[in-house]
FIMITI-274234 format. One record per residue (C-alpha): residue number from 0; residue in three letters; x, y, z. Coordinates in Angstrom, 3 decimals. Layout:
REM FIMITI-274234
   n res       c1       c2       c3
 NUM ALA        X        Y        Z
...
This chain:
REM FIMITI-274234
   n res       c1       c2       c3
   0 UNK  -10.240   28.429   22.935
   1 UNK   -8.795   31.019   21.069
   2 UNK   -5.397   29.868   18.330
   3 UNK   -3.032   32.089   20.080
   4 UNK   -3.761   30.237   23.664
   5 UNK   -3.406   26.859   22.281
   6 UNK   -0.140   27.709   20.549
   7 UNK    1.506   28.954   23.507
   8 UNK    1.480   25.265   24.554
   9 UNK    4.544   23.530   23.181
  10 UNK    3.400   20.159   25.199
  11 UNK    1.047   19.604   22.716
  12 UNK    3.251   19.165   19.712
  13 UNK    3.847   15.764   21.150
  14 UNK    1.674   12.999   22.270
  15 UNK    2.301   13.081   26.447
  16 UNK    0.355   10.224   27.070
  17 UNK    1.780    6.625   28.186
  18 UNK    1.474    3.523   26.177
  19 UNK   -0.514    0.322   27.930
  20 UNK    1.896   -1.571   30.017
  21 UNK    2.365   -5.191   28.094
  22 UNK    2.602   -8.223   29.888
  23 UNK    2.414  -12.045   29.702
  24 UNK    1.028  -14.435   31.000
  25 UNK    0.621  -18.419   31.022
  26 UNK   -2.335  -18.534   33.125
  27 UNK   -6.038  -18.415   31.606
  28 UNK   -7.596  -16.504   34.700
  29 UNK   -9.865  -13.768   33.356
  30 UNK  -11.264  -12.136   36.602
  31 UNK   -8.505   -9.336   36.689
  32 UNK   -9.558   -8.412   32.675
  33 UNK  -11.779   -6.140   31.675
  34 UNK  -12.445   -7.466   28.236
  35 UNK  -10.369  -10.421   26.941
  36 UNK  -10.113  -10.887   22.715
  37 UNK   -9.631  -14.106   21.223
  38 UNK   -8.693  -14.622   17.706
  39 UNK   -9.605  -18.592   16.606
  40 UNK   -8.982  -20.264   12.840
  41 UNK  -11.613  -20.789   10.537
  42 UNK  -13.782  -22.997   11.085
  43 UNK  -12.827  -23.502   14.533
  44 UNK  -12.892  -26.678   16.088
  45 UNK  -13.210  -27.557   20.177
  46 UNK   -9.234  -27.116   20.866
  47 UNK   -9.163  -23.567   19.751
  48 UNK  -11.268  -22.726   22.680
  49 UNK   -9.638  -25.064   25.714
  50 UNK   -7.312  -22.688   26.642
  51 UNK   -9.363  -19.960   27.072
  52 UNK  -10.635  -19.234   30.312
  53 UNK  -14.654  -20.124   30.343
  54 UNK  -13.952  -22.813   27.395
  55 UNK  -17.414  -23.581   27.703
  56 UNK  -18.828  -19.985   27.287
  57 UNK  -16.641  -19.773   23.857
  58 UNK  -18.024  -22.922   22.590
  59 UNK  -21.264  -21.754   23.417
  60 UNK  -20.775  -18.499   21.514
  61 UNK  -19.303  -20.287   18.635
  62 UNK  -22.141  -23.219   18.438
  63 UNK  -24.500  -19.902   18.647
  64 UNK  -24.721  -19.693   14.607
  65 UNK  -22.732  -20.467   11.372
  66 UNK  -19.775  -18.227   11.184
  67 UNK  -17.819  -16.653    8.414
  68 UNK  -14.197  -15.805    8.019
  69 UNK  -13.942  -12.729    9.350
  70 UNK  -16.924  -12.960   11.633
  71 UNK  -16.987  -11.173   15.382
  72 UNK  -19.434  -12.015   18.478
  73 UNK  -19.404  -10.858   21.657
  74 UNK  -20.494  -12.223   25.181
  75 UNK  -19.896  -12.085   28.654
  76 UNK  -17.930  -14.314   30.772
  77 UNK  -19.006  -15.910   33.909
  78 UNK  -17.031  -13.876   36.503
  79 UNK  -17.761  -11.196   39.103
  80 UNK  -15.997   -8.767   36.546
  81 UNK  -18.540   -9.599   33.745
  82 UNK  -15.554   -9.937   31.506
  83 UNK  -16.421   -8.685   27.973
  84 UNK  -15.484  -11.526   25.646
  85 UNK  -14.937  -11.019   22.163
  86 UNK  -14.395  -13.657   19.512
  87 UNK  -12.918  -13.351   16.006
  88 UNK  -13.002  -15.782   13.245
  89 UNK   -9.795  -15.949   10.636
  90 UNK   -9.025  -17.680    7.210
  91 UNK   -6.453  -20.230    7.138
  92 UNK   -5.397  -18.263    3.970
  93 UNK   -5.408  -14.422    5.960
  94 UNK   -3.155  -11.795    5.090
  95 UNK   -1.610   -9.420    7.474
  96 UNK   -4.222   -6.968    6.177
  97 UNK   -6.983   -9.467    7.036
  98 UNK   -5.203  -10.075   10.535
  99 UNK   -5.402   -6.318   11.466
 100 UNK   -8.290   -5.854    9.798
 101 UNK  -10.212   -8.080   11.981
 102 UNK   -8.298   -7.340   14.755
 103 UNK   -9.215   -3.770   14.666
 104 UNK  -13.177   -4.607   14.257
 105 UNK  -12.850   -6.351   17.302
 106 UNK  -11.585   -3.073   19.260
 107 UNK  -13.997   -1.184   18.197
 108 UNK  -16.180   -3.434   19.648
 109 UNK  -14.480   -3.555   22.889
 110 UNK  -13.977    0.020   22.985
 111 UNK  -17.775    0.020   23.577
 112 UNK  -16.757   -0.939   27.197
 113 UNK  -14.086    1.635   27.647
 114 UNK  -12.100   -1.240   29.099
 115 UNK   -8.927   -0.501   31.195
 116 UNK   -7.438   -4.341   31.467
 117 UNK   -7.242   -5.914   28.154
 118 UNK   -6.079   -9.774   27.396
 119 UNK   -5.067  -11.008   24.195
 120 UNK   -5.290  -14.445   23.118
 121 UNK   -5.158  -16.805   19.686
 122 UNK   -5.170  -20.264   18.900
 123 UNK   -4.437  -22.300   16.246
 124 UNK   -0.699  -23.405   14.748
 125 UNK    2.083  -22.040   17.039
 126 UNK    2.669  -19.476   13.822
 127 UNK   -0.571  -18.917   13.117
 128 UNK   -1.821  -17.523   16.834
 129 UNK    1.399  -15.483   16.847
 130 UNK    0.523  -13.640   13.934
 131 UNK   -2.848  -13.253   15.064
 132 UNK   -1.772  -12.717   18.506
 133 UNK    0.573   -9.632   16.865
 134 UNK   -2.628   -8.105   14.856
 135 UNK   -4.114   -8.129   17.833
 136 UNK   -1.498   -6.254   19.975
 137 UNK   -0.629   -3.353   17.203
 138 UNK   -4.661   -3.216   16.816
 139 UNK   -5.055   -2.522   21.430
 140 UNK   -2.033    0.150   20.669
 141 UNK   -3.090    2.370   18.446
 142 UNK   -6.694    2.079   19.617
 143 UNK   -4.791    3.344   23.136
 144 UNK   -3.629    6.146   21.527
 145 UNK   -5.445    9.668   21.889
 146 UNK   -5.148   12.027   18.437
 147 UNK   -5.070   15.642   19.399
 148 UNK   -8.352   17.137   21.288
 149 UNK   -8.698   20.388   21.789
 150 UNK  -12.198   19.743   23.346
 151 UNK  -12.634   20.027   27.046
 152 UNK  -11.580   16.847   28.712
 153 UNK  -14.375   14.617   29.821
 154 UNK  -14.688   13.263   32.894
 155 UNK  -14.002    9.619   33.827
 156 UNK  -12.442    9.019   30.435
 157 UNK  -11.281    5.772   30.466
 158 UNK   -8.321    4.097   28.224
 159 UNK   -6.235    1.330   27.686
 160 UNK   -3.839    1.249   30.275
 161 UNK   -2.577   -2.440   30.667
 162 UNK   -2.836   -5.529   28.033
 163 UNK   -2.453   -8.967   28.906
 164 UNK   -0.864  -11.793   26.510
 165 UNK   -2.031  -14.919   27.062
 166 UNK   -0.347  -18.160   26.272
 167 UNK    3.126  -18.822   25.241
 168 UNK    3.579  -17.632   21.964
 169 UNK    7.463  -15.822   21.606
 170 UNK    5.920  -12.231   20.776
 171 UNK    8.518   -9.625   20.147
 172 UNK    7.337   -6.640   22.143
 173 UNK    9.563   -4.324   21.933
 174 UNK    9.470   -4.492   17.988
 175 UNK    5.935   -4.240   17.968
 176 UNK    5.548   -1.397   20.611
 177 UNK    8.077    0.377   18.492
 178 UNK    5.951    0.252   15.439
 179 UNK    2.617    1.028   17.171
 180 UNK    4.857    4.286   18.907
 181 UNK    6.264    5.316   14.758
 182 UNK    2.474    4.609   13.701
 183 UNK    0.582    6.667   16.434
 184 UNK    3.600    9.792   16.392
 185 UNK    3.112    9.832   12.688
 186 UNK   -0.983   10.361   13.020
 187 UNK   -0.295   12.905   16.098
 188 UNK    1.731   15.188   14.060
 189 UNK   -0.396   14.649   10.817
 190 UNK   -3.265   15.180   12.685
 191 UNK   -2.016   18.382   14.557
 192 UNK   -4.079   21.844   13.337
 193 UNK   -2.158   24.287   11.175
 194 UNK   -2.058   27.469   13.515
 195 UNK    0.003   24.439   15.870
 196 UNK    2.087   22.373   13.651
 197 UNK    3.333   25.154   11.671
 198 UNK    7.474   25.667   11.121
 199 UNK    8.628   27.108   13.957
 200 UNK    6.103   24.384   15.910
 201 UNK    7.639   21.632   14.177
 202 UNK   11.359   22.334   14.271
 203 UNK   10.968   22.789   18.101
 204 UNK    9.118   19.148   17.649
 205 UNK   11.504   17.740   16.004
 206 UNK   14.078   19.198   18.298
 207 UNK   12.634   17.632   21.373
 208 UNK   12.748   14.386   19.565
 209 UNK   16.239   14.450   18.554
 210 UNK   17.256   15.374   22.127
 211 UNK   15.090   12.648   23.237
 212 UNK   16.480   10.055   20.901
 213 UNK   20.207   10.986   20.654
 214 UNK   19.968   11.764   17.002
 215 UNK   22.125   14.592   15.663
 216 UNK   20.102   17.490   14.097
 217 UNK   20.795   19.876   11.271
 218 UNK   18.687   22.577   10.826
 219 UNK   18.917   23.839    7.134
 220 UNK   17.323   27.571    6.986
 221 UNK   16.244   29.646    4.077
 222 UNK   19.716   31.252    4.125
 223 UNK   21.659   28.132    4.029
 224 UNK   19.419   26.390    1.441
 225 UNK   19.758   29.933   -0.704
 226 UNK   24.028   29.137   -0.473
 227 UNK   23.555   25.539   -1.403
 228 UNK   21.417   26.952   -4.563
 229 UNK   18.136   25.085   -3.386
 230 UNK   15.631   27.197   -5.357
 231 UNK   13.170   24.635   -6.087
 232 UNK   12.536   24.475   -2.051
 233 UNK   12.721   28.231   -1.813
 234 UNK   10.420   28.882   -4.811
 235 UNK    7.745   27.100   -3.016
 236 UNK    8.727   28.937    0.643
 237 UNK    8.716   32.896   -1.067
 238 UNK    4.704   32.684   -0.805
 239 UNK    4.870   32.448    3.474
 240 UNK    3.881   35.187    5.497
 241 UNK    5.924   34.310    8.353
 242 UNK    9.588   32.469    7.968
 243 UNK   10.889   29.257    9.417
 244 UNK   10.631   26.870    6.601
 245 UNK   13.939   24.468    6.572
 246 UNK   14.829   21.249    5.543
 247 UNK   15.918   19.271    8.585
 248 UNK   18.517   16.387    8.754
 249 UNK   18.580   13.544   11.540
 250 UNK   21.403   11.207   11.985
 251 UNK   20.656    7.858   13.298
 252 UNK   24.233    6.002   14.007
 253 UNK   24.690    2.631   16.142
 254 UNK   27.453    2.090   18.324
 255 UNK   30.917    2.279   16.496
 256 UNK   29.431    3.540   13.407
 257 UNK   29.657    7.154   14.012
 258 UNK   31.402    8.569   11.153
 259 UNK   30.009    6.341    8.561
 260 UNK   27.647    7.491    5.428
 261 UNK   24.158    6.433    6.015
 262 UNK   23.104    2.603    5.052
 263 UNK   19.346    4.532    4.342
 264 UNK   18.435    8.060    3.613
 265 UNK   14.379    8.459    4.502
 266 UNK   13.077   11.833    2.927
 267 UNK    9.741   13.180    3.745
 268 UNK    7.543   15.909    2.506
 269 UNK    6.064   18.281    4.889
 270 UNK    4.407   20.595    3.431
 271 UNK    2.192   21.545    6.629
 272 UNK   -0.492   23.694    4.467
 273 UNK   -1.221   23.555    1.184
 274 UNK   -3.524   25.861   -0.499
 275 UNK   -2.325   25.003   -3.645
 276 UNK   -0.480   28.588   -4.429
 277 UNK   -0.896   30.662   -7.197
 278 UNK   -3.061   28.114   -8.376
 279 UNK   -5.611   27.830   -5.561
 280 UNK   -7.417   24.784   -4.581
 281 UNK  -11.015   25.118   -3.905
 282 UNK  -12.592   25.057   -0.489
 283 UNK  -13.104   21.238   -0.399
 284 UNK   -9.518   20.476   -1.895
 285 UNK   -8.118   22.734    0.884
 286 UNK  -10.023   21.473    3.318
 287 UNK   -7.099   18.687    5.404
 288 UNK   -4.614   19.904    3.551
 289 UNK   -2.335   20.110    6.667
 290 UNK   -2.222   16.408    6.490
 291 UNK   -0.062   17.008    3.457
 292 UNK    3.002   16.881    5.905
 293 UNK    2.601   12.936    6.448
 294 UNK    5.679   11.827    4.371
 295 UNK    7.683   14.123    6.804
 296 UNK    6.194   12.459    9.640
 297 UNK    6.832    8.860    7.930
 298 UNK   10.209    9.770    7.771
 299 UNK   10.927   11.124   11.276
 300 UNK    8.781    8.430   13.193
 301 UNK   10.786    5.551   11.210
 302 UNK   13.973    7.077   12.279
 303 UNK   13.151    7.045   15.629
 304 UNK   11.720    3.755   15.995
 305 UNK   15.505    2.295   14.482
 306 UNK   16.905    4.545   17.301
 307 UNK   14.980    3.066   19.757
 308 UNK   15.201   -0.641   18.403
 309 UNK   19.096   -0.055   18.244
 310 UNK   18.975   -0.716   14.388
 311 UNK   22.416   -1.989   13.432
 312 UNK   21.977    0.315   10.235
 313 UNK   23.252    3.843   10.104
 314 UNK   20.095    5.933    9.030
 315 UNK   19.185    9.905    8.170
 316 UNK   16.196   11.587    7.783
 317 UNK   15.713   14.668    5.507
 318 UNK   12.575   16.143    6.132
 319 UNK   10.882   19.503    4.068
 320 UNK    9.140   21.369    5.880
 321 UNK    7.500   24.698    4.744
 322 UNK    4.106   25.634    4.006
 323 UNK    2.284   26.534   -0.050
 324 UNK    0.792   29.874    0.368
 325 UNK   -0.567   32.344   -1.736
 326 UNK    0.426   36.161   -1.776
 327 UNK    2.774   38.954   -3.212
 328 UNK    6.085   36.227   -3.367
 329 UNK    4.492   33.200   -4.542
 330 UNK    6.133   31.564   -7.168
 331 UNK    3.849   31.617  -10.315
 332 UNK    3.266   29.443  -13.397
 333 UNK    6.366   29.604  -16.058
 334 UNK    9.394   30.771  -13.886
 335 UNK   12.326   28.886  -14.153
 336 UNK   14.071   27.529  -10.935
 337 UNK   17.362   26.345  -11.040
 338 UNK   17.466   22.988   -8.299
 339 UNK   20.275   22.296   -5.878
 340 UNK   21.857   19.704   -8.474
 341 UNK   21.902   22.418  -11.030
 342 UNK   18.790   20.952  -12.827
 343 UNK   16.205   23.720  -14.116
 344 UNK   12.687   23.602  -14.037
 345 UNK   10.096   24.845  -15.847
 346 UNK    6.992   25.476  -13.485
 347 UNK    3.390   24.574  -14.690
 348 UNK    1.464   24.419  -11.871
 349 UNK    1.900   25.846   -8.525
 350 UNK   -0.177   22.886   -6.706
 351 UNK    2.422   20.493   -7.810
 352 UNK    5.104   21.585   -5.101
 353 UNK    5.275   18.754   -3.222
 354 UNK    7.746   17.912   -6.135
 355 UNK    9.786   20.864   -6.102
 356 UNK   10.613   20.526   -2.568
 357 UNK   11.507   16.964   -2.500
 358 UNK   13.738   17.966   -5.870
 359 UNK   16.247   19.630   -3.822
 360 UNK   15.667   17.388   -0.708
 361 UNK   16.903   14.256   -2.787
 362 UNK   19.741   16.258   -4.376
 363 UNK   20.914   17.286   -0.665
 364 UNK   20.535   13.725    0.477
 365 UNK   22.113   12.078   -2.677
 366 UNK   25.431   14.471   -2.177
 367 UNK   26.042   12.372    1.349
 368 UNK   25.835    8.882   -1.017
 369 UNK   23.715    6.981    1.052
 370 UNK   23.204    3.255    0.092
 371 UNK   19.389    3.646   -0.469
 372 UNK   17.335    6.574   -0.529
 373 UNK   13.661    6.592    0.115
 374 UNK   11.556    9.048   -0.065
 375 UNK    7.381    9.231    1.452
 376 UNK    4.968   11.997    0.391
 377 UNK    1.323   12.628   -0.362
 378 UNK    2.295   13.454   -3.831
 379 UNK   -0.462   12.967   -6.277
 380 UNK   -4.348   12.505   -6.372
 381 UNK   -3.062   10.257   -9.159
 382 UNK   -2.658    7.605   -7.036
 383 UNK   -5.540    7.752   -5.133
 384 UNK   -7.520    7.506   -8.335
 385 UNK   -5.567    4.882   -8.917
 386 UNK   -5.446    2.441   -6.100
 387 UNK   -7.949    4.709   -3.652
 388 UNK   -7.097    5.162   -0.285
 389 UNK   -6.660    1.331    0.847
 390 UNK   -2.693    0.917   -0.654
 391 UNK    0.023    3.526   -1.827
 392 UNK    1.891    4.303   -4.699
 393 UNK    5.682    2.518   -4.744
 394 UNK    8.212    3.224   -7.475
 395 UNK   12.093    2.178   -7.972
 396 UNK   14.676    2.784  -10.043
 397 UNK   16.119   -0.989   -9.254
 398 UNK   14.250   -3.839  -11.076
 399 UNK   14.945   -6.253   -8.408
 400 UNK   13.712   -4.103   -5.503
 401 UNK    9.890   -4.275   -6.801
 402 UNK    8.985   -7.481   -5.207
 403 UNK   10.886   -6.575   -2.199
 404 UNK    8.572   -3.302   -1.702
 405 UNK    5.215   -5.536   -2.591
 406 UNK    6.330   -8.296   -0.264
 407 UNK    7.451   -5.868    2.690
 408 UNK    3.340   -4.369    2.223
 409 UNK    2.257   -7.710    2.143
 410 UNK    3.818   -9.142    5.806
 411 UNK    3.513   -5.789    7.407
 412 UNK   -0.406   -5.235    6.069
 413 UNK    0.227   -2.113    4.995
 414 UNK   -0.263   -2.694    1.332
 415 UNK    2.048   -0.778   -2.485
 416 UNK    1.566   -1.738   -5.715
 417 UNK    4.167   -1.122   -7.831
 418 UNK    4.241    1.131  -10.825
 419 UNK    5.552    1.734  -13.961
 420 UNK    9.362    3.585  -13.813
 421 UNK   10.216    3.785  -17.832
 422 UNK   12.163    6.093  -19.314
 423 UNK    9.570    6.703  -22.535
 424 UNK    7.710    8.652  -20.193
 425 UNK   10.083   11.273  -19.880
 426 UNK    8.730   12.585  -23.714
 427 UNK    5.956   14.064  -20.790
 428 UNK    8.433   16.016  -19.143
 429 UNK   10.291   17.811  -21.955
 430 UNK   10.419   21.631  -21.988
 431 UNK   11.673   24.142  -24.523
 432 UNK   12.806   26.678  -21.969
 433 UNK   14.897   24.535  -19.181
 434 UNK   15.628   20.857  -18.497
 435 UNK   12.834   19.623  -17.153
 436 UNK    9.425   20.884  -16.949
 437 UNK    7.502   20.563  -13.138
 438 UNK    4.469   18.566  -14.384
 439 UNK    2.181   18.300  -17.774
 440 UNK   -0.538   20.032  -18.249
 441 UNK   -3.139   17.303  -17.912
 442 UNK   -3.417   14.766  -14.852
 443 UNK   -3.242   11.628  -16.851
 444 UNK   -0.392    8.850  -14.649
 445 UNK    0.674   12.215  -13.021
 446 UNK    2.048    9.617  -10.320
 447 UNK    3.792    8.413  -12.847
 448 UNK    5.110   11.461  -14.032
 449 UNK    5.813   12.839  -11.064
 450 UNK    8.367    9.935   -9.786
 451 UNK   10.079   10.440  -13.380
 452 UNK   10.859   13.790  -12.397
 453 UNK   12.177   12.982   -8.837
 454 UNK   14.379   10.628  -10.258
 455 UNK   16.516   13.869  -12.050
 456 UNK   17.267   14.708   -8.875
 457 UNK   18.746   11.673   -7.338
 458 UNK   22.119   10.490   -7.877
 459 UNK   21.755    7.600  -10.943
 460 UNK   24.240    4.740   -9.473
 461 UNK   22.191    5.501   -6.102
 462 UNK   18.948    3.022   -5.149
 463 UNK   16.459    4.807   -4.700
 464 UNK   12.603    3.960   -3.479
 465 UNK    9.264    6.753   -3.886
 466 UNK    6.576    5.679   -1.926
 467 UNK    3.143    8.257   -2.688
 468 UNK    1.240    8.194    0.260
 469 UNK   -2.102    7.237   -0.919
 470 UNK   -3.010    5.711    1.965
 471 UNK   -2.460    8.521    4.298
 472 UNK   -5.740    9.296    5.274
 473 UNK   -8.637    7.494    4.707
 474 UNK  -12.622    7.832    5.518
 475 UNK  -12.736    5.556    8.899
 476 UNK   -9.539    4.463    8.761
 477 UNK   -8.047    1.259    7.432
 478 UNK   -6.904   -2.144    8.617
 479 UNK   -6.389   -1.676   12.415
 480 UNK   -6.160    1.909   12.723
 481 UNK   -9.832    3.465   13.405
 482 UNK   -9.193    6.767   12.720
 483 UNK   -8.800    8.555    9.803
 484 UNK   -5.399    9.511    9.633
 485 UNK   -3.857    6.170    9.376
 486 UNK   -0.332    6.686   10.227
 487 UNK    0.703    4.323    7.378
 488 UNK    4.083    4.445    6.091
 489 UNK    6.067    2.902    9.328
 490 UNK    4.809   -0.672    9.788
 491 UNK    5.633   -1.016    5.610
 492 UNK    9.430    0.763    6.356
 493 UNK   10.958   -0.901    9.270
 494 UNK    9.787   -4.265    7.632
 495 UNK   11.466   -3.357    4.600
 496 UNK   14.628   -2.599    6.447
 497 UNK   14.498   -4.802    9.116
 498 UNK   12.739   -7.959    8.220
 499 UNK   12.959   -8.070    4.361
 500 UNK   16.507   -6.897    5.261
 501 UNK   16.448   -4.920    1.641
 502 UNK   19.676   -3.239    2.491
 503 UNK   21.706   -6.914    1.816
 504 UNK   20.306   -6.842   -1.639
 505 UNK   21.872   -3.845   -2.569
């Protein structure tokens, strides 16, 4: 199918299709189920399997060998539907990570079975088979959810269309469908090919959304950034062919909070290609580099999911969006840009500019003196060498919110680790020609380095949170998300606002 067609198709800059339908139910009747997974503690004694129907299949499957923490087996169930039963063992000591983590191994072995009808079930301490019972629901949700094919369809596919909750266990649906919705928009867009998701494409995306949602929208154009003295953004735009780059702002407000300043600002890179510039990547650096947009899309689907969870916060989302080319424009090695907050930068590399368009992104956001600003973007290999591809990168310039951030990874299962944010490292950053210089010339803590020079470009009495995206993408995915593009940024955010409640801290 030739680029042109496909882009003709604006329906495909957003997922279409429909979430399962989730229901409960008290009963333990498996007939109407096409699989049915069952999470049990470790080791698992005889009333961890009563309520499920078939107890004595389950007991059979457990007496079958020794089993480990973290162990799955599969059988079938004694019905006319040949049910597809599928056991997991977990720690008394699991983490959320270990929750989705096994939850997820035990959809991919259900997903063998293409099943349609799906129960859910846990045992174990009323708070123990809710968590597991949760892992379990945001593992059948994004496993529902279809990443962009441009492949003809095949026939008879079969998904997820319905999941079943068994036993009484006070699970919060609508919070976790939110989530799994802000997880699997986040992978759609970051997923979506270049020639599809490219400026124009996303603005209109992003313009559907904010219709959708009732969020106000602010489209910020070349022209208007060049008034409001953005250059760092604009340096990095000159190299595209085509125009349409912009920085976009969402408003999020709840009922009688309309004219308020925002509680949270959530900034996002999108740089939707980058070949690196002047300074050109090589073919296998280049390769997904329109995943490099993710923050954006961390951003936007968080905003969204506090729209539709009525948040009681007031929330904005600033998102960059342009793309890193190379050709007759392209801003080189050694200009000097003058940023929207009248900070000028030397430029070293042109394959650091996922920092010079978040510069004048933060600046912009800090002006409207939000309570906390927070920023996502796959800023550095830095941090992948550092932590690989299992947590991200989290940095603050308040003391007190580090544990917050690790314990909001922790309970959501999408895991930071905090890092350094000392001044001393600054010495890096000194140039003899402006105020700042872009990056140093080797790589060594350039994650490090890199949030340092963020941080001249938000206001200083304002919070503020980086999060580098090192877990963006991974090989086979991580925890409970099978694919590669992991969607990870929005479980870890609306915990952090909404459950660790960070905002009453500040």
């Amino acid at each position: 199918m030739r680029s042109d067609s496909v882009r003709t198709r604006g329906s495909i800059l957003l997922p279409s299709a429909h979430a399962p339908a989730i229901v409960n139910a008290s009963g333990s009747d498996a007939g109407t189920l096409d699989a049915l997974l069952a999470i049990v503690p470790h080791p698992a004694d005889a009333a961890a399997f009563r309520r499920l129907p078939d107890s004595a299949r389950w007991r059979e499957l457990d007496a079958h060998a020794p089993a480990r923490a973290g162990t799955v087996r599969t059988t079938t169930l004694a019905n006319r539907r040949h049910t597809l039963a599928v056991l997991g063992y977990l720690g008394s000591h699991a983490s959320a990570f270990e929750r989705l983590t096994l939850a997820g191994r035990m959809l991919k072995e259900a997903a063998t079975r293409s099943p349609e009808v799906v129960g859910l079930a846990a045992a174990g301490t009323p708070a123990a088979a809710r968590a597991a019972l949760e892992a379990l629901l945001a593992a059948a949700l994004v496993h529902a959810f279809a990443l962009p094919n441009f492949r003809a369809p095949a026939r008879d596919e079969r998904r997820i269309r319905r999941l079943v909750l068994l036993g009484n266990h006070d699970i919060d649906t609508r919070y976790q469908a939110a989530v799994a919705r802000g997880t699997n928009l986040t992978r759609w867009l970051t997923a979506l090919p270049p020639n599809i998701l490219d400026a124009r494409g996303y603005r209109q995306a992003i313009t559907r959304l904010a219709r959708t949602h009732a969020l106000a929208l602010r489209w910020l154009d070349e022209r208007a950034l060049r008034r409001m003295g953005a250059n760092a953004f604009l340096a990095v735009a000159a190299g595209n062919e085509e125009g349409g780059a912009g920085i976009a702002h969402l408003r999020y407000r709840p009922p009688r909070r309309r004219g308020t300043r925002a509680d949270v600002a959530l900034i996002g890179k999108g740089i939707l290609f980058d070949t690196g510039g002047v300074n050109l990547k090589t073919h296998r650096s280049m390769l997904d580099m329109h995943t490099d947009m993710s923050g954006s899309a961390v951003a936007l689907a968080t905003l969204i999911a506090l729209a539709e969870l009525r948040a009681p916060l007031a929330a904005d989302a600033w998102l960059a969006i342009t793309e890193n080319r190379i050709g007759p424009h392209a801003y080189r090695p050694q200009e000097v840009v003058r940023a929207a907050n009248g900070v000028t930068i030397q430029v070293i590399h042109t394959d650091a500019e996922g920092r010079m368009v978040l510069a004048d992104t933060l600046a912009l956001a800090g002006r409207t003196r939000p309570r906390l600003m927070i920023d996502f973007a796959t800023l550095t290999g830095a941090c992948v060498y550092s932590l690989t591809e299992r947590m991200s990168g989290a940095f603050t310039n308040q003391p007190a919110l580090a544990t917050r951030l690790f314990e909001a990874g922790r309970d959501s299962g999408e895991r930071v680790w905090n890092f350094p944010f000392e001044a001393d490292y600054d010495a890096e950053l000194e140039s003899k020609v402006a105020d700042i210089v872009q990056c140093a010339l080797e790589g060594k803590g350039d994650h490090i380095l890199a949030t340092r020079f963020l941080s001249r470009f938000v206001p200083p009495a304002t919070p503020w949170v980086h999060i580098d995206l090192s877990a963006a993408t991974r090989g086979g995915g991580l925890a409970h998300v099978p694919t590669d593009v992991t969607g990870f940024g929005v479980r870890f955010a609306l915990e952090l606002l909404l459950k660790q409640d960070v905002l009453e801290d500040l």
